[in-house]
C-alpha positions in Angstrom: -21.0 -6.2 20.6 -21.3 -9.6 18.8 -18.9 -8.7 16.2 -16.1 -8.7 19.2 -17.1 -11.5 20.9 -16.1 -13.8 17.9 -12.4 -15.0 17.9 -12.3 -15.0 14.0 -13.5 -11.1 13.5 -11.0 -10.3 16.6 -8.5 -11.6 14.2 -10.0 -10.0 11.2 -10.8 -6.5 12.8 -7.0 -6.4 13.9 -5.7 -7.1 10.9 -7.8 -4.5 8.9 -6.3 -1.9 11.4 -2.9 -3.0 10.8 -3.6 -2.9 7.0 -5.7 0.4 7.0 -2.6 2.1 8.6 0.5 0.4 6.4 -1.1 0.4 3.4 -1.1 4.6 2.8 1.9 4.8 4.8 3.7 3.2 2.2 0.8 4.6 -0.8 1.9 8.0 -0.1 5.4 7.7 -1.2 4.5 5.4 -4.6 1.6 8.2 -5.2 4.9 10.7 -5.1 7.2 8.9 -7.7 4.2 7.8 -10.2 4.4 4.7 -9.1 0.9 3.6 -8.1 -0.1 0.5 -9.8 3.4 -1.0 -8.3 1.3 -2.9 -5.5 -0.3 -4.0 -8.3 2.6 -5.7 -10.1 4.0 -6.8 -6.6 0.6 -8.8 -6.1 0.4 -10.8 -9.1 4.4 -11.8 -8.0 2.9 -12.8 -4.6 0.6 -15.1 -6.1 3.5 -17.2 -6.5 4.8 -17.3 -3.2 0.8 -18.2 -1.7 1.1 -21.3 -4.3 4.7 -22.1 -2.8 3.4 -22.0 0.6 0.4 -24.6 0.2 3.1 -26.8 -2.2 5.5 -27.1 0.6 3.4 -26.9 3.3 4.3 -23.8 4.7 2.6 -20.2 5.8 1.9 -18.4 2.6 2.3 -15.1 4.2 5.7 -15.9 4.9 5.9 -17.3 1.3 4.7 -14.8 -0.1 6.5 -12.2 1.6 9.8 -13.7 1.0 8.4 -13.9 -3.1 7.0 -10.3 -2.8 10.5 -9.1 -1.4 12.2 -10.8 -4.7 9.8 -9.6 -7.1 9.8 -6.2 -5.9 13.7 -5.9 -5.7 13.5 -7.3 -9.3 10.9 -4.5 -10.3 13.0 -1.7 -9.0 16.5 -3.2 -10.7 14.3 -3.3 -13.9 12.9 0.7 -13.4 16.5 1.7 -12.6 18.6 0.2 -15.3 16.2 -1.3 -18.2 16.1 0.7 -21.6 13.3 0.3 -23.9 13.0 -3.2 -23.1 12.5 -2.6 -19.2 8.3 -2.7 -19.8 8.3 -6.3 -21.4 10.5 -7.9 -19.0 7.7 -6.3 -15.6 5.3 -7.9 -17.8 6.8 -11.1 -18.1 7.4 -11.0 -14.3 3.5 -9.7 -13.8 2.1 -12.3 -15.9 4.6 -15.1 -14.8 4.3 -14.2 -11.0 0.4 -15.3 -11.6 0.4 -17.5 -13.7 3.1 -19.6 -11.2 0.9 -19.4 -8.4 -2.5 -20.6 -9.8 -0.1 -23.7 -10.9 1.7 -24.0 -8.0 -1.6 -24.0 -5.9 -3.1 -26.8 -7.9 -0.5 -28.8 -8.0 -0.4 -28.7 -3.6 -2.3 -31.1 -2.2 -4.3 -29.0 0.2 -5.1 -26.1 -2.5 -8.3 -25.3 -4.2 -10.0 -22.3 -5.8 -11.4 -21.5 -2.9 -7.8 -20.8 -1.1 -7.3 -19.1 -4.0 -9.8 -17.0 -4.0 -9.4 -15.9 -0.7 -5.6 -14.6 -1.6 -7.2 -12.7 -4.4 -9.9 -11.0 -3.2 -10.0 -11.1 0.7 -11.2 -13.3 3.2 -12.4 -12.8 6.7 -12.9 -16.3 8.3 -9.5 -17.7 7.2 -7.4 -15.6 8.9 -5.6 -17.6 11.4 -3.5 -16.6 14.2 -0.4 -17.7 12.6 -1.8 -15.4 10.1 -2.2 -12.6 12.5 1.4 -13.0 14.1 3.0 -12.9 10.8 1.0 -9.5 9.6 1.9 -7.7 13.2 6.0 -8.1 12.3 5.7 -7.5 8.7 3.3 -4.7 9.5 5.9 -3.4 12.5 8.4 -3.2 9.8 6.4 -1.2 7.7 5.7 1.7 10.1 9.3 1.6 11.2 10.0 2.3 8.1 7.7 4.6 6.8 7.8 7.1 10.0 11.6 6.9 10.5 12.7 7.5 7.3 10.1 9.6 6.4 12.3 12.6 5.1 14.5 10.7 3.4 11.8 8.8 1.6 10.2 11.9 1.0 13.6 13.8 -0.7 13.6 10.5 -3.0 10.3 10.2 -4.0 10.0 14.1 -5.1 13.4 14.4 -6.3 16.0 12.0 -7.2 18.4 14.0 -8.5 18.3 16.5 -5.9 18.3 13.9 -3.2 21.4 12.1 -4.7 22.9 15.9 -4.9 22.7 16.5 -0.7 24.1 12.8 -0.2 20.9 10.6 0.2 21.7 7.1 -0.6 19.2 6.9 -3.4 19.8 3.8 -4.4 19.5 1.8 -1.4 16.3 4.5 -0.4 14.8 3.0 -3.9 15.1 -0.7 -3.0 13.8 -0.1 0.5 10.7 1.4 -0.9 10.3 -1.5 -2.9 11.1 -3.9 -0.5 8.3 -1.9 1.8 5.4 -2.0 -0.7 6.0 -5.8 -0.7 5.9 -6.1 3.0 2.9 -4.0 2.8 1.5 -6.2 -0.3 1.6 -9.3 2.2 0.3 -7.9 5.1 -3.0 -7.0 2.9 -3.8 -9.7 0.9 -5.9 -11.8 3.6 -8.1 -8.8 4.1 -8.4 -6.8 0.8 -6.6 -9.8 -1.3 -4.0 -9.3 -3.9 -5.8 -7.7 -6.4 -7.2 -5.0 -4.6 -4.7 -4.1 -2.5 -3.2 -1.4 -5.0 -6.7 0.3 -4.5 -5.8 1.1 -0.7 -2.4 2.0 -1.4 -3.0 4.7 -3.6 -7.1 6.2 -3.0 -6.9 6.9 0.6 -3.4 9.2 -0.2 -5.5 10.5 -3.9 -8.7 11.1 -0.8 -6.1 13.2 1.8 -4.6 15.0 -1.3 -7.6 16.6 -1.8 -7.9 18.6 1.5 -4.2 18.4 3.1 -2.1 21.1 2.2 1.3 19.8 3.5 3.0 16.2 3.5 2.4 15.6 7.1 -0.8 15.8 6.7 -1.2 13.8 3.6 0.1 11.1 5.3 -2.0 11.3 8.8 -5.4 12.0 7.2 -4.3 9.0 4.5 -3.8 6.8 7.7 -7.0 7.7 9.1 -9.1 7.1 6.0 -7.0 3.7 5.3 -8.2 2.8 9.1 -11.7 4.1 8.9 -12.4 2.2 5.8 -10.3 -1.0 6.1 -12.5 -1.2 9.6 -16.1 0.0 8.4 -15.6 -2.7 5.4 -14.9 -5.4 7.3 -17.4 -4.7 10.1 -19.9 -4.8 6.6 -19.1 -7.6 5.5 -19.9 -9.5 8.6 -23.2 -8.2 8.8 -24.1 -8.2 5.3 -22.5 -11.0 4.2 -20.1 -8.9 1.3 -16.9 -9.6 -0.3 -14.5 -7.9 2.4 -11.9 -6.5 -0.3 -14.2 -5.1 -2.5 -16.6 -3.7 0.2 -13.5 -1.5 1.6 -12.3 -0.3 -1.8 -15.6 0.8 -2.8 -15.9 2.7 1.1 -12.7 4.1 -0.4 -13.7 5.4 -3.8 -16.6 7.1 -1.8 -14.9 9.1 0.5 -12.4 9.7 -2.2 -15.2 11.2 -4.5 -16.7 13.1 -0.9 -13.2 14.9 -0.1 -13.1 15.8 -4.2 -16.6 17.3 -3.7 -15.9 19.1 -0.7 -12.2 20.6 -2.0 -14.0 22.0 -5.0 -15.4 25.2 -3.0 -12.8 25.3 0.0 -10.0 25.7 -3.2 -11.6 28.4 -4.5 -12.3 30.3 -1.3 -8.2 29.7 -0.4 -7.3 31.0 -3.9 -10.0 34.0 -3.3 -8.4 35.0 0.4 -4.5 33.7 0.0 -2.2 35.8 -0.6 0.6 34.0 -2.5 3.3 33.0 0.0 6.6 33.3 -1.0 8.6 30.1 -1.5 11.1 29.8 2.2 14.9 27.7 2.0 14.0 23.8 0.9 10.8 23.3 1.9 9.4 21.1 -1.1 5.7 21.4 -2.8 3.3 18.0 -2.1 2.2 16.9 -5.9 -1.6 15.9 -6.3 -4.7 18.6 -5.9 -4.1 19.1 -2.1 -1.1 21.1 -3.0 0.6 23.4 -0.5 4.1 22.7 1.1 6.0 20.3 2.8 6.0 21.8 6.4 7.7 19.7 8.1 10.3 17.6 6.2 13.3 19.5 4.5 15.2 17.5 1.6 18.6 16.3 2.8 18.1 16.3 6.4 18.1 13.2 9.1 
C-alpha cells in the first residue's frame, strides 16, 4: 500500500496506534471520577511547554510533557485542597497555560502559526522521529501504568473513601492519575492536537460503556475503538486531504452514536430475560449506561 511506503505516515500511522491505545486507557479512569474535561485543562497548560520548546530550542514534546506534568500535579493539589475558590484559580492556570504558549511561540525565532496550529489541532507531516521516540516512552509509561495499577486505579476512581478505608494510598494514586493524563495529553497532541485530545479520552470509554457490562471490558473495547479510529482517521486524512484531529473525533462521535443505537434494544432484551443477580463480596458496579459489575478487579486488592 502507498500509505506504508511513505516514511512520514509510517511515523504518523505508529503514533495514532500508540495514541488510540493510551488515550482510553487513561479516559476510562477520568470518565470514573467525573473528571472528563481534565485532558482538556491539561492541554491548554501544555501549550506552554510547546512555546518553551521552540523558545529554547528544544523538543516540545519533551517541553511540554515536563509543563503537562506541572500543570496537572497543580490541577489535582487544587481539586484536593481548594474551597470555593479552587474553580478560579484552574481557570487562571487554563487560561494562563494558553495564553503563555501563543506568547512564548511568537516570541521563538523559529515559531509561526503554522507550528501552532499543528499543536492544536493535529498534524500528520510534522511528526518527526525525534517526535516518535519521545511518544513510544511517554506512551510506555502510560500502559505501565494503566494495566499494572489497574485495581488500585480502579478502587480510587469509584471510591475514595472506601479505597483510603482498605489502605490504598489515595493520595499518591490521585497525583499519578494526573500525572498519567499528562503523559497521555503529550503523547496526542501531534496527532489529534491539544484541543481535541479530551475528545479521545473520554468518547471511546462513553462508546464501550454502552455495550460492556464489566470494567475489563470497558477498558478493552475502549482500547480497540481508540485504535480503530485514531488509525481509520489518519489513514483519511492522507487520502482526503482532512484535518487529522478532527477527522478521528468525528470517527469517534460516530461509532459512539452506533454503539448508543445498538444498546438501546440489547438493554431491553437483558432487562426482559435477567434475572436480578444478587450483589457477591466487593465486586464494585461500572458507572455509565453499560452498567453491570466489575468482574475482575476487587477494591483493596494488589
Amino acid at each position: 500500500m502507498e500509505i506504508l511506503q511513505l516514511a512520514f505516515m509510517q511515523r504518523a500511522l505508529l503514533a495514532a496506534v500508540l495514541v488510540g491505545i493510551t488515550a482510553p486507557a487513561v479516559g476510562i479512569y477520568l470518565v470514573q471520577r467525573r473528571q472528563a474535561l481534565m485532558g482538556d485543562g491539561i492541554g491548554h497548560v501544555a501549550m506552554t511547554g510547546v512555546g518553551l520548546g521552540f523558545l529554547l530550542s528544544t523538543n516540545p514534546v519533551w517541553m511540554a510533557a515536563a509543563v503537562s506534568i506541572a500543570g496537572a500535579i497543580a490541577m489535582e493539589l487544587i481539586r484536593a485542597y481548594g474551597r470555593t475558590r479552587g474553580d478560579i484559580a484552574l481557570a487562571l492556570l487554563f487560561y494562563g497555560g494558553m495564553a503563555g504558549g501563543v506568547m512564548l511561540i511568537n516570541l521563538s525565532p523559529t515559531g509561526s502559526n503554522a507550528n501552532l496550529n499543528s499543536y492544536l489541532f493535529g498534524s500528520l507531516s510534522t511528526v518527526s522521529g525525534e517526535d516518535v521516540t519521545a511518544i513510544c516512552v511517554l506512551a510506555a509509561f502510560v500502559i505501565l501504568v494503566t494495566l499494572g495499577l489497574r485495581r488500585q486505579l480502579f478502587a480510587v476512581s469509584q471510591d475514595e473513601e472506601f479505597a483510603r478505608v482498605t489502605g490504598v494510598p489515595v493520595r499518591a494514586l490521585n497525583l499519578l492519575i494526573a500525572v498519567t493524563a499528562a503523559v497521555t495529553v503529550t503523547v496526542a497532541m501531534r496527532v489529534v492536537g491539544l484541543l481535541l485530545v479530551s475528545a479521545l479520552m473520554v468518547v471511546p470509554v462513553a462508546a464501550a460503556q454502552q455495550l460492556a457490562r464489566s470494567f475489563r471490558m470497558t477498558f478493552g473495547l475502549a482500547v480497540l475503538i481508540g485504535t480503530g479510529v485514531t488509525l481509520a482517521g489518519t489513514a483519511t486524512s492522507y487520502y482526503q486531504d482532512v484535518p487529522p484531529g478532527a477527522t478521528i473525533v468525528l470517527l469517534a462521535i460516530a461509532v459512539f452514536v452506533v454503539l448508543t443505537a445498538l444498546a438501546a434494544p440489547l438493554a431491553r432484551r437483558r432487562a426482559t430475560a435477567a434475572e436480578a443477580p444478587a450483589a457477591e463480596g466487593c465486586d464494585v458496579a461500572v458507572t455509565g449506561a453499560g452498567g453491570g459489575t466489575e468482574d475482575d478487579v476487587r477494591v483493596g486488592k494488589a
